[in-house]
C-alpha positions, 0 to 999 in steps of 0.5 A, a space after each residue: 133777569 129772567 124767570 126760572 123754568 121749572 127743573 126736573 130733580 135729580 133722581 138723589 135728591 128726589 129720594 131726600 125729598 122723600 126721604 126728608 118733606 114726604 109729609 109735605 104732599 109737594 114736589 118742589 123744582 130743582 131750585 128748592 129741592 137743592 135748597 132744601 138739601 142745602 138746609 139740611 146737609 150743609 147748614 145743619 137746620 132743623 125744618 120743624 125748629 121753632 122760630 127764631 127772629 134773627 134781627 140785629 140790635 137797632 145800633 147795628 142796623 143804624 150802621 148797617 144801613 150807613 154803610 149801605 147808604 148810596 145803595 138805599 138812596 138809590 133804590 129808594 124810588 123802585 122800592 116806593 114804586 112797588 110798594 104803591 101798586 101792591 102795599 094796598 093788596 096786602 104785600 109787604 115790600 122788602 129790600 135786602 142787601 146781598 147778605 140777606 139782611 133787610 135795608 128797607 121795608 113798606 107794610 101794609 095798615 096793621 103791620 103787627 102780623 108781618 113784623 112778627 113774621 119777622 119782615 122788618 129791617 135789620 132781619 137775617 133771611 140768608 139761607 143758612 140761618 133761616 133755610 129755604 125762604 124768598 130772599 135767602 134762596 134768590 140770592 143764592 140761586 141768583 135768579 128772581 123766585 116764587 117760593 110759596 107757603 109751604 116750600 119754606 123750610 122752616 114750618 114757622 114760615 109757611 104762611 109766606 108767598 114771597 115774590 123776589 128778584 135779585 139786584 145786580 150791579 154794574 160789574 154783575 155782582 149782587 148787590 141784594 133783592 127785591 122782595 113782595 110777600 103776602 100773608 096766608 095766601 089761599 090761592 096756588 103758587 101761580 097766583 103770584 106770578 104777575 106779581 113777581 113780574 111786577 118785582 122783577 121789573 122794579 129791580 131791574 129799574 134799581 139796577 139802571 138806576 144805579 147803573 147811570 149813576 156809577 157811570 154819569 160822567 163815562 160815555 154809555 150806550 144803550 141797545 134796545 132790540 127791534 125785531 121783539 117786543 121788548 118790556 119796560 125795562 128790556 134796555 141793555 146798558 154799557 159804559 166805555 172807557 177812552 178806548 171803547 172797553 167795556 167797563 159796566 153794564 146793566 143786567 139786561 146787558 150781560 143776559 143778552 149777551 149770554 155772559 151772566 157771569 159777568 167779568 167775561 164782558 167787562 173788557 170787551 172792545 165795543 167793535 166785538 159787539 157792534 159793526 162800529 167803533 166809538 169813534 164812528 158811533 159819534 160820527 153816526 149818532 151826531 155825537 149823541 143827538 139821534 139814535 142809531 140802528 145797527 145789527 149786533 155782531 153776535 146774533 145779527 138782532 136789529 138794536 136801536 143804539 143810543 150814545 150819552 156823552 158826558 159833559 166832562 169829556 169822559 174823565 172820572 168824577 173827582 172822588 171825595 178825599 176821605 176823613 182822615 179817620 176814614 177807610 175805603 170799603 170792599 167795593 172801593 178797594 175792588 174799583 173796576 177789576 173783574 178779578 177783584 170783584 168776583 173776589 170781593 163777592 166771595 168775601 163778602 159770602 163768609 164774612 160773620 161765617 166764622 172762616 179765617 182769611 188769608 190775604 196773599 199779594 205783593 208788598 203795596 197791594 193793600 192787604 191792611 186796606 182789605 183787612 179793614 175793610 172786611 173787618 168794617 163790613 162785618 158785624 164785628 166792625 163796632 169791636 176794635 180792629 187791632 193789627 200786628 206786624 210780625 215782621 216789624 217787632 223784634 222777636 224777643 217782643 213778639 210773645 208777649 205783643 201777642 199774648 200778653 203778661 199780668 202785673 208781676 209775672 216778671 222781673 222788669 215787667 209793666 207793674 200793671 201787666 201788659 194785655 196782648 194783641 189776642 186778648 186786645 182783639 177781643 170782640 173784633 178782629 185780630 190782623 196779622 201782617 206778614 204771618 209769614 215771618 212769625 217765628 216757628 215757636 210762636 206758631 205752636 203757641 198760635 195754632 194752640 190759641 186758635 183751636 182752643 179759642 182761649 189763652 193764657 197770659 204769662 202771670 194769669 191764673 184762669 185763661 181768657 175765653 177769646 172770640 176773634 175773626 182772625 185774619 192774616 197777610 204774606 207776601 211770601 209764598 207760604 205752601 214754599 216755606 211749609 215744604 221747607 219746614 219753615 211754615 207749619 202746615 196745620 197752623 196754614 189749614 187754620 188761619 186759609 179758610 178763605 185764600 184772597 189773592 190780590 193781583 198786583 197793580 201791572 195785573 189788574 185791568 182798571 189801572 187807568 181808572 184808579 191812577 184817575 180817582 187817586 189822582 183826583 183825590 189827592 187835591 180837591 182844589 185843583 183840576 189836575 190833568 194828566 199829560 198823555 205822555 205822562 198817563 202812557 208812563 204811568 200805565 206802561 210801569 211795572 210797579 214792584 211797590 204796587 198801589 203804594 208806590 203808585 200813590 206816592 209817585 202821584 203825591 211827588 207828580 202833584 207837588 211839582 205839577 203847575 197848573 194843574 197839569 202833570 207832564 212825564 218831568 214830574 213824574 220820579 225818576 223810577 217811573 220814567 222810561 228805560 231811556 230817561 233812567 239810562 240817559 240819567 246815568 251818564 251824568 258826570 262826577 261834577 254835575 255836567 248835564 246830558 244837555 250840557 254834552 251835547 251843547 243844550 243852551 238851556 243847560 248851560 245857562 241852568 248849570 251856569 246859573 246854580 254854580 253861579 249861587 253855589 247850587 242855592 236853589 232859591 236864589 237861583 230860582 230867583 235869577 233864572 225867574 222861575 219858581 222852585 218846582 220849576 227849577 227842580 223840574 228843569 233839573 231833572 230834565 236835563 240830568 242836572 244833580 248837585 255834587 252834594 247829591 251824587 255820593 
């Protein structure tokens, strides 16, 4: 995490600046003369408007900070650190989410003056609300800011000299900021610049922080440079998994490494960065007891390496089995897919924004989860999320599940008339699964809805006035059908505001991490473990039903598993490999088994034993002195199918 040098200004934006903040006598850097021009041009603010507090209602910031909680816990200690060492000079301290909304705040004695600037939790400081500030702007430069007095955009902030930092988390995405702000400061902009030193190594602490514990039970090195002085929190962090890929890493990391982006490291093999494998660092460090000195391979720096071997052997932490009534947030649904994250980022940035959203992917990849999602994450999430499949209801019902009826507007109709999903939605989110399959009519009436905001229920004298985030999910290839005049094109350009695309599961890089967590939380009271063999099925599968079907094959694996342990005969038949499905073909019509053919003695006497209880499978069971999981297991591995089951 660096410090931003100071940026010459585009010849274009030196004439708006002149244009725009001549009264202002400043000749701000690049950074804030691009945000003032976004102020301007993009987000349409006024600099001289009169202040405006932008805080949410004390129920919202009790979710808020719900939902935010792991962040907080952990963030807690930096955020007290800071506050120690500058509260008493007269700094408030601020820590945002990536939304710039504050989760926490520490004010100085006499706190009046700073809460009516608004530096209290549950305020809105993103940048398109409020223009140029510290925590808006940091977060949408990514880097830490000094944006002093009159370098705010609006003229109700000019008394601020904010000192921020971003937080980024282990897969390089923001996670918020860190913010010191002092009140009325005389002195020039430079006098905050020790103090901004101070935020920045804060939140680089948070970051390791959170860092360690993501990754507590993963193998994780640290490299720390030799031939510089290296501050405080200079150390860079990496979390491996079984095969020495990079799965996580502290800021530090990514900026040494010169991959500020973030997912370009994640998937790098270790033997790319240091002259060793994981195996000969356990070998080097005496399996983690010393530290190590080794030149990285890609600038040739002496590091100091470090190994931390967890004490589970590397497996994933259980992850706790959810309410029933629970859902998995954005960050969960993302798991440790670069891919995903980046366009979980991008969600989170037009959330509350107004911009319908458009799920596309495969049958099973979650598009309902990530709608519930999105919806949970807004501030909508206390408005009822109410979803329709346009695929699942007749289309004689589609129109009025959607629009809805009043009492005697039919002959037949409900005597207290019916509201429809539009009009149900209210106040909260609309989701539209499979858009796709809604009929061309029905797309008229939609579009019409949309534009208007407003509809008009068969039997209503006056329409309804609708305020709705809209979002919608396909599998199918939507531009195909337009082209096809299958689709209207405008209803598309309404509902594609944002496009998330959600890979399929053969796509997505973390499928060894999620087939562990979704194992793990299928059964809280036992130690299930994956047979190598098994794991390698698992990885090696195409998946056409994607995590759904994964899910499920994982619940029909538990259920036969002994033990705890899941072995390739627990896994469906689907999963298993060309070979196993092949060798299953050839059974024959009265059930001779594979084994049996080729005179298998356990076949024999497994076969012998259920035409013995006329294919009773407890009482064969019983005989054979096994249990019924084991039978079945048995069966299946020797292609054993009861005449009743074959047609």
């Amino acid at each position: 995490m660096t410090l931003h040098s100071a940026q010459p200004i585009p010849s274009e934006l030196a004439a708006f600046v002149n244009d725009h903040f001549s009264g202002r006598g400043l000749k701000p850097d690049g950074v804030i003369a691009q945000s003032w021009y976004r102020s301007v041009v993009e987000h349409r603010l006024d600099p001289g408007a009169a202040s405006r507090k932008n805080i949410l209602s004390a129920e919202d910031i009790r979710r808020h900070q719900e939902q935010h909680q792991q962040y907080l816990s952990i963030a807690s200690q930096g955020v007290s650190g800071l506050a120690r060492r500058v509260v008493p000079a007269g700094f408030a301290v601020l820590l945002s989410d990536e939304r710039g909304i504050t989760l926490d705040s520490r004010l100085p004695d006499q706190p009046d003056i700073y809460t009516q600037s608004g530096l209290v939790v549950g305020a809105q400081w993103e940048e398109s609300v409020v223009g140029t500030n510290g925590i808006g702007t940091t977060l949408a430069a990514a880097q830490p800011l000094i944006i002093h007095r009159e370098e705010h955009f609006l003229a109700s902030n000019f008394g601020l000299s904010c000192s921020v930092a971003p937080i980024f988390d282990a897969q390089g995405l923001l996670r918020g900021c860190l913010n010191a702000t002092c009140m009325n400061s005389a002195g020039p902009r430079e006098s905050q610049y020790l103090t901004l030193q101070l935020v920045i190594m804060y939140a680089r602490l948070i970051e390791n922080a959170h860092f360690r514990q993501s990754y507590r039970d993963r193998l994780t090195l640290s490299l720390k440079p030799l031939d510089e002085i290296a501050d405080l929190a200079n150390e860079q962090l990496l979390a491996l998994d079984e095969s020495g890929r990079i799965i996580g890493a502290n800021r530090a990391a990514f900026v040494a490494l010169d991959l500020a982006e973030g997912p370009a490291l994640l998937g790098t093999v270790i033997d790319r960065l240091l002259p060793t494998t994981v195996d000969e660092l356990l070998k080097l460090t005496n399996g983690g007891a010393q530290g190590v000195r080794l030149r990285g391979l890609r600038d040739e720096a002496l590091l100091e390496v470090g190994l931390r071997i967890p004490s589970q052997q590397h497996r994933p932490r259980p992850v706790a089995r959810p309410a029933p009534d629970a859902h998995p947030d954005l960050q969960q649904l993302a798991g440790l897919d670069p891919q995903l994250q980046q366009s979980v980022h991008r969600v989170r940035k037009v959330i509350d924004k107004g911009i319908p959203i458009l799920i596309t992917g495969e049958t099973g990849t979650g598009k309902e989860a990530f709608a519930r999602a999105i919806h949970h994450a807004s501030l909508r999430r206390a408005g009822p999320f109410v979803a329709l499949n346009c695929a699942a209801i007749p289309e004689t019902l589609i129109e009025s599940e959607l629009f809805g009826y009043r009492a005697g507007s039919f002959t037949g109709a409900n005597r207290k008339g019916m509201k429809g999903k539009l009009e149900l939605a209210n106040g909260g989110t609309l989701f539209l699964d499979e858009i796709g399959d809604m009929p061309a009519h029905l797309q008229t009436r939609l579009l019409r809805v949309l534009a208007e905001r407003e509809i008009a229920p068969l039997g209503a004298e006056v329409p309804v006035a609708l305020d709705i985030q809209v979002i919608s999910a396909t599998h199918q290839d939507l531009p195909t059908m337009i082209g096809e005049k299958r689709f209207r094109e405008d209803l598309f350009y309404r509902l594609a505001g944002m496009n998330l695309a959600l890979p399929a599961l053969r796509e997505r890089s973390d499928r060894a991490a999620l087939i562990e967590q979704l194992l793990a939380a299928q059964d809280e009271t036992r130690a299930l473990r994956l047979k190598a063999d098994a794991r390698q099925c698992l990885l090696d599968y195409h998946w056409p039903g994607n995590i759904r079907q994964l899910l499920n094959s994982l619940r029909y694996a538990v259920a036969l598993a002994e033990n705890g342990v899941i072995d390739l005969d627990c896994l469906p038949s689907e999963v298993l490999a060309p070979q196993r499905l092949s060798l299953s073909a050839n059974t024959t019509p009265l059930a001779v088994s594979l084994g049996e053919q080729l005179g298998d003695e356990e076949s024999r006497r497994l076969l012998a034993t259920l035409r013995q209880h006329r294919w009773n499978i407890s009482a064969a069971a019983t005989d054979l002195g096994i249990s019924r999981s084991t039978l079945y297991r048995k069966m299946k591995k020797h292609g054993v199918v009861a005449p009743n089951d074959q047609f």
